[in-house]
Structure formats: structure tokens, C-alpha cells
N, C-alpha and C positions, 0 to 999 in steps of 0.2 A: 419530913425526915431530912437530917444536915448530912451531907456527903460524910464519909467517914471514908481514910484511906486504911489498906491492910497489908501488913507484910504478909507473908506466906503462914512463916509462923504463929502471927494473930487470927487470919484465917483460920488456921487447922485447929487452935485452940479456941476460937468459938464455933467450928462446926462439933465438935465434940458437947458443947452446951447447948447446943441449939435443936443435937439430934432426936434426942426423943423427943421436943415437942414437933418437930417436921415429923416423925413417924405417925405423931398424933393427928397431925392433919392431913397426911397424907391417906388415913382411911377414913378419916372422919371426908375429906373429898369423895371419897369412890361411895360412902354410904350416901353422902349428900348428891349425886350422881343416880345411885337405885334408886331414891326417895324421888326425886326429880322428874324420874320416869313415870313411876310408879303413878305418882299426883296428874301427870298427864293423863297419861289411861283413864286412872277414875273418875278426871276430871269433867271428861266425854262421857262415859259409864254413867254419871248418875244426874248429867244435864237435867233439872225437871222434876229428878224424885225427890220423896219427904224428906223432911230433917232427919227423921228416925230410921230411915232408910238404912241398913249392915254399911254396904257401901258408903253411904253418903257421910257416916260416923267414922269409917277407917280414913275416907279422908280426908275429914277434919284431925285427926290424928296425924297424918301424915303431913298438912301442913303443916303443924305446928313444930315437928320431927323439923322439917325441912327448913323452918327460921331461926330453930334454935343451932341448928348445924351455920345456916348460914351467918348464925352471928359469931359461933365458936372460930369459924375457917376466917372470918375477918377480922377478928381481936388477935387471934394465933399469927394472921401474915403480918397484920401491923404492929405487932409485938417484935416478931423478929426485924423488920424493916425499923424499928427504934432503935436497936442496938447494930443498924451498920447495914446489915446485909440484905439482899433483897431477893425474892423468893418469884421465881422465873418458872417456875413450871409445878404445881402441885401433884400433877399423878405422876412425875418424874422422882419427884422430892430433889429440885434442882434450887440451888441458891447461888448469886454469885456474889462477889466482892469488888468493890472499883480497889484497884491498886496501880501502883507506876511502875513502866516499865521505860526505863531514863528518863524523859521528860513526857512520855505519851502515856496518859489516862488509858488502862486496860480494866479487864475484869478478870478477875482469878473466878475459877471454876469450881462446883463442888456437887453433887449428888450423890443420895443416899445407897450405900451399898461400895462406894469407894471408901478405902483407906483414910484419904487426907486429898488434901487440895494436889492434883496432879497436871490439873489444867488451865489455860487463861483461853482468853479471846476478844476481841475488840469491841467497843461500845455497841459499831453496829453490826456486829457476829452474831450469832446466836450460838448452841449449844451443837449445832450441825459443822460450824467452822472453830470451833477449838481444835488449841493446839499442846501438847504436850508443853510442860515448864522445862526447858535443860535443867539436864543436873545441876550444875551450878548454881540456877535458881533455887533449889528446894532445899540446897544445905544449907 
């Protein structure tokens, strides 16, 4: 992925293109999350039995459930991570954006359920130390 910088403006205009497919993987994680568990349990559950086993057939299913999720949730982040923006927390539905704020490299903020980009914070912030944009910045 090549750095990409973003005004506010480009931000907001590609969180808007970008949201339904973050919505997409944002349960396609939480399925991939049940699946996960799931395969643990019966993975202990059927140590030993037949192939034709109820059990040992759901999970073979449920592998396969689980790679094909894990391929969707890897194409879907590297996809958005192609066009700039980088995807920081999946069961948040949180993405940020590098942008400048005078000459200091920031990150503009954004997750699912906000408006529009309201927030930044610094490369080494996380999502726990943003800070509101002044108005000034957002207009």
C-alpha cells in the first residue's frame, strides 16, 4: 500500500464508498468470530471419531465456512487499504486516514455509525486518544 494523504473532505467522501463494504465485513468478522469458536469446541468433540461422524461432517463444514470468511475479511481489508485508508479495528468498523496537520503526519478518524470524519489522532494514538477536529478544520 503507497501512503495516500487526505483532506477531510476526501476522507468523508470515501468513507461514504467504502461504508457498505466495512458493514460487510464488519459481520462477516463477528460470523467469522462464531465460526471460530464453534470449530474449537468440535474440534475437541470429535478428536478420534469417524469421518461419517454428525459432528465430525458439521465440522468439516464449518472449516470451510471459516476460510472462506477468512478469505472474504482479507480481500475486503486489502481492498480498502488499496484505495488509501487503513482499517484499524474490524468489530469497531474503524478506519483511519494519514493526513497533515501543518507539517505533522496525523490520522483523521472514522467509524461506522458516525456522520463524517470528526476526529484525528496521532500515528502513535490509538482510537482511545482522538481528539475532536476544530471547527475550522471541518469546513
Amino acid at each position: 500500500m503507497k501512503l495516500m494523504l487526505f483532506s477531510i473532505d476526501e476522507a468523508n467522501r470515501l468513507t461514504e464508498e467504502l461504508r457498505p463494504e466495512l458493514e460487510r465485513l464488519v459481520l462477516a468478522k463477528r460470523e467469522f468470530d462464531r465460526v471460530e469458536t464453534r470449530v474449537s469446541a468440535l474440534s475437541l468433540a470429535v478428536a478420534g471419531a469417524a469421518p461419517d461422524n454428525p459432528d465430525a461432517l458439521d465440522l468439516l463444514k464449518l472449516q470451510r465456512r471459516h476460510g472462506l470468511l477468512k478469505r472474504q475479511i482479507s480481500e475486503g481489508v486489502h481492498a480498502i487499504h488499496e484505495r488509501g485508508a487503513l482499517v484499524k479495528d474490524l468489530e469497531r468498523g474503524l478506519i483511519d486516514f494519514y493526513a497533515l496537520s501543518g507539517d505533522r503526519l496525523i490520522f483523521l478518524c472514522w467509524q461506522l455509525g458516525e456522520t463524517g470524519v470528526s476526529h484525528w489522532h496521532t500515528l502513535e494514538g490509538g482510537f482511545t486518544s482522538r481528539q475532536p477536529l476544530k471547527r475550522t478544520e471541518q469546513e
